[in-house]
Backbone as CSV, one residue per row, in Angstrom:
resi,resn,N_x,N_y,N_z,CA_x,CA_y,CA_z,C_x,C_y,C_z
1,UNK,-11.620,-12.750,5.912,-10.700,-11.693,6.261,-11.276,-10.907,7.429
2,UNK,-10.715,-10.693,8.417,-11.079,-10.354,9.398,-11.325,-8.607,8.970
3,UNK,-11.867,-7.732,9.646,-12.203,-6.188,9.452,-11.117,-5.719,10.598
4,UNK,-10.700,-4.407,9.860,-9.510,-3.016,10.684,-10.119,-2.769,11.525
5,UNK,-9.317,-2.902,12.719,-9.747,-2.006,14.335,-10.362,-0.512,13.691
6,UNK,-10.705,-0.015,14.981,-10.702,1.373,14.696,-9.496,2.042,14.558
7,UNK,-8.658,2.195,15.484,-7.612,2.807,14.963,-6.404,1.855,13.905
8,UNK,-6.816,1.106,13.319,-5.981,0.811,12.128,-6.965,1.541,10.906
9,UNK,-8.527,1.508,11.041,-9.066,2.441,9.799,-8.604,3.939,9.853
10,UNK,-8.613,4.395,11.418,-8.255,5.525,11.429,-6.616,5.684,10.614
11,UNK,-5.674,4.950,10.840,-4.672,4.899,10.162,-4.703,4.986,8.685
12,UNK,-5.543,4.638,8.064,-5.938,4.091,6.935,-6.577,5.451,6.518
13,UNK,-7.010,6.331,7.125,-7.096,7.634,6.361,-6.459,8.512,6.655
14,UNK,-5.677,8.160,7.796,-4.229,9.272,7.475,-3.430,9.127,6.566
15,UNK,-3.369,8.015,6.403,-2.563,7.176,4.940,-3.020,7.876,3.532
16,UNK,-4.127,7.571,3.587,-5.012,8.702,2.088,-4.594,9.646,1.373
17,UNK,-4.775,10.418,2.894,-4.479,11.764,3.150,-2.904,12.300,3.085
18,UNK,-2.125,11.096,3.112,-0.484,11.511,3.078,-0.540,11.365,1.684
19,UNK,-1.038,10.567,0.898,-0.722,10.530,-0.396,0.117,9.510,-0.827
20,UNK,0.095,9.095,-2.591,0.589,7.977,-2.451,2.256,8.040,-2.308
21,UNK,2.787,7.247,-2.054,4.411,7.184,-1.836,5.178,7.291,-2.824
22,UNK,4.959,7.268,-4.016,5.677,7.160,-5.378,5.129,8.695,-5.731
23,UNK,4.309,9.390,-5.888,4.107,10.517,-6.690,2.766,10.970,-5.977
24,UNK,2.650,11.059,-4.865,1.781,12.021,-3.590,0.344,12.006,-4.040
25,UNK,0.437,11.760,-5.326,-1.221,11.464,-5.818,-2.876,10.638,-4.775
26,UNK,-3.611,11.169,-5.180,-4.602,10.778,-4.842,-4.672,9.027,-4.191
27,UNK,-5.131,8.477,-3.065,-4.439,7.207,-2.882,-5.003,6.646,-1.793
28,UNK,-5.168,5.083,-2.414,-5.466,4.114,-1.288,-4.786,3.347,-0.387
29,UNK,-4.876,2.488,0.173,-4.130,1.581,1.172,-4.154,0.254,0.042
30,UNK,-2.717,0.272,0.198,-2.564,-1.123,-0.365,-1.751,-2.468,0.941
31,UNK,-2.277,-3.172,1.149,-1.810,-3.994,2.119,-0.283,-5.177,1.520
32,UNK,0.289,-4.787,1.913,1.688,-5.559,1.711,1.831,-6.875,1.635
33,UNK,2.814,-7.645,1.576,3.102,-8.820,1.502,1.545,-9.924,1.809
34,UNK,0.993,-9.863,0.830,-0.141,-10.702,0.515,0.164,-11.520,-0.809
35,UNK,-0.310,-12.890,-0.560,-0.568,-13.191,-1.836,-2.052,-13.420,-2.260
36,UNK,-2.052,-13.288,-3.655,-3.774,-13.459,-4.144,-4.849,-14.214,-2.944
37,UNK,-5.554,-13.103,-2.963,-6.715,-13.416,-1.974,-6.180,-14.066,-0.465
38,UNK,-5.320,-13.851,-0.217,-4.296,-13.981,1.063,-4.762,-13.501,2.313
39,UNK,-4.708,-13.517,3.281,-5.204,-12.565,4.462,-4.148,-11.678,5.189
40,UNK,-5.320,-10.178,4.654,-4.641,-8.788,4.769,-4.406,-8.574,6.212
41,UNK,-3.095,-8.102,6.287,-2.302,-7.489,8.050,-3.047,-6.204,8.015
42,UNK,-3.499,-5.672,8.666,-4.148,-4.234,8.445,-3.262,-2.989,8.623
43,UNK,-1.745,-3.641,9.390,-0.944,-2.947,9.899,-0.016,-2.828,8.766
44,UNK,0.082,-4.308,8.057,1.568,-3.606,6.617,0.247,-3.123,5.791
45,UNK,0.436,-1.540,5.585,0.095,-1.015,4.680,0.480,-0.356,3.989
46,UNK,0.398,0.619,3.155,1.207,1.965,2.432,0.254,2.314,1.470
47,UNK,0.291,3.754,1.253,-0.725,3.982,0.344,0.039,4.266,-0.949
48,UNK,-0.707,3.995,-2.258,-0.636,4.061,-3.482,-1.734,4.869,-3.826
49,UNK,-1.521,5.253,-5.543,-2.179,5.643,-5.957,-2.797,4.573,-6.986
50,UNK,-4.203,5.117,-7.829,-4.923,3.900,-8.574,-3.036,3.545,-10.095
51,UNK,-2.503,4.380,-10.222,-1.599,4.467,-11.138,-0.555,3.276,-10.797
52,UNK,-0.286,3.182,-9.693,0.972,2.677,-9.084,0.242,1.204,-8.063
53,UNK,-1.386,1.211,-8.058,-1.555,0.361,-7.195,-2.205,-0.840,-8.102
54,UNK,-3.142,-0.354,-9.223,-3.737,-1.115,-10.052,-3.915,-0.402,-11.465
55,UNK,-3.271,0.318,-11.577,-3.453,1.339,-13.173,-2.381,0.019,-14.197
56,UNK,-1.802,1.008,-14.365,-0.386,0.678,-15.727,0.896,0.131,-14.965
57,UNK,0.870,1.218,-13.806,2.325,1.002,-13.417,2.104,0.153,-12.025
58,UNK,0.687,-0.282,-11.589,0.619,-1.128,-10.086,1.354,-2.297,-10.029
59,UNK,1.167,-1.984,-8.652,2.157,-3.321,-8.104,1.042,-4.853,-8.757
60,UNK,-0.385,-4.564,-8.779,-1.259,-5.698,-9.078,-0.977,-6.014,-10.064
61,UNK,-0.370,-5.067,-11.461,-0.289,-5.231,-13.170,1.199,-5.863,-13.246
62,UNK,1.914,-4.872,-12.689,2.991,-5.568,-12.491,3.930,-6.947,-12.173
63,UNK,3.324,-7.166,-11.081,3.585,-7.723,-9.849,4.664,-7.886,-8.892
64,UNK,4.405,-8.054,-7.873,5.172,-7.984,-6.837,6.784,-7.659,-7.209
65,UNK,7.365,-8.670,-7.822,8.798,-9.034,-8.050,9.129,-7.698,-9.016
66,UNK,8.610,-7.756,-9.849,8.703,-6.773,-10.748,9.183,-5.119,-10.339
67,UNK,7.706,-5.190,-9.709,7.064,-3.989,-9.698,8.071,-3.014,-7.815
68,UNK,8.601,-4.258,-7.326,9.799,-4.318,-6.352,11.027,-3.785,-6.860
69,UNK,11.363,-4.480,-7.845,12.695,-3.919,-8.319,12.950,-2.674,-9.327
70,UNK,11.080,-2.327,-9.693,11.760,-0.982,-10.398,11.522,0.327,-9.302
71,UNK,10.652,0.012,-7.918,10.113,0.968,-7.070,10.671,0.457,-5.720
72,UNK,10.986,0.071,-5.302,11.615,-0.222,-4.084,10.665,-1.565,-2.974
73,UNK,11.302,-1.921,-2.424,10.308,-3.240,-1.817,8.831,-2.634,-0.855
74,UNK,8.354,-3.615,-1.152,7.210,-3.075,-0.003,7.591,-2.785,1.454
75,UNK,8.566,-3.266,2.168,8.504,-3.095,3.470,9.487,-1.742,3.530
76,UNK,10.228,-1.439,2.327,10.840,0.289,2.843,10.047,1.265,2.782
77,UNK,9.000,0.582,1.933,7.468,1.552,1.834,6.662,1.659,2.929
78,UNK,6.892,0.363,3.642,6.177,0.598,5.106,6.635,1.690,5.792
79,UNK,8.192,1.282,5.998,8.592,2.094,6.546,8.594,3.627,6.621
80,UNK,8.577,3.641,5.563,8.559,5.113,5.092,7.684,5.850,5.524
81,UNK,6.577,5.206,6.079,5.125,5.936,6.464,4.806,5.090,8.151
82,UNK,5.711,4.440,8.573,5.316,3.883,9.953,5.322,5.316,10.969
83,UNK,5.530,6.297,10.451,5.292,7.292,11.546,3.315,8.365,11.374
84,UNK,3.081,7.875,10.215,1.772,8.218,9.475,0.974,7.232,10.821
């Protein structure tokens, strides 16, 4: 997997810092349309929280399909933060 430019890490903590997208909580970068052990775009990202990214309710526990149709797809989530 290749490593984030600088300004895609820098992105990556404005992202943090916006909070996660479902409930503003505390939150990481989760990289989008990947599959298991897949190679991460550094650019589709969106941040989650540990709840919504790998807790109970994550997209990882969940999965994708699932976890899409009760929260909205990953790429309106991009969107939602392509100005972050």
């Amino acid at each position: 997997m290749s490593q984030p430019t600088k300004e895609q890490r820098l992105r990556h903590i404005r992202l943090h810092f916006y909070g996660c997208v479902l409930c503003k909580g505390h939150a990481s970068v989760h990289h989008a349309e990947t599959g298991m052990g897949g190679r991460k775009d550094h650019d589709k990202v969106f941040p989650l929280c540990f709840y919504h990214h790998q807790g109970e309710e994550g997209i990882h526990t969940l999965g994708r399909k699932v976890w899409q149709e009760k929260y909205g797809s990953e790429q309106h989530w991009m969107e939602i933060v392509s100005h972050v």
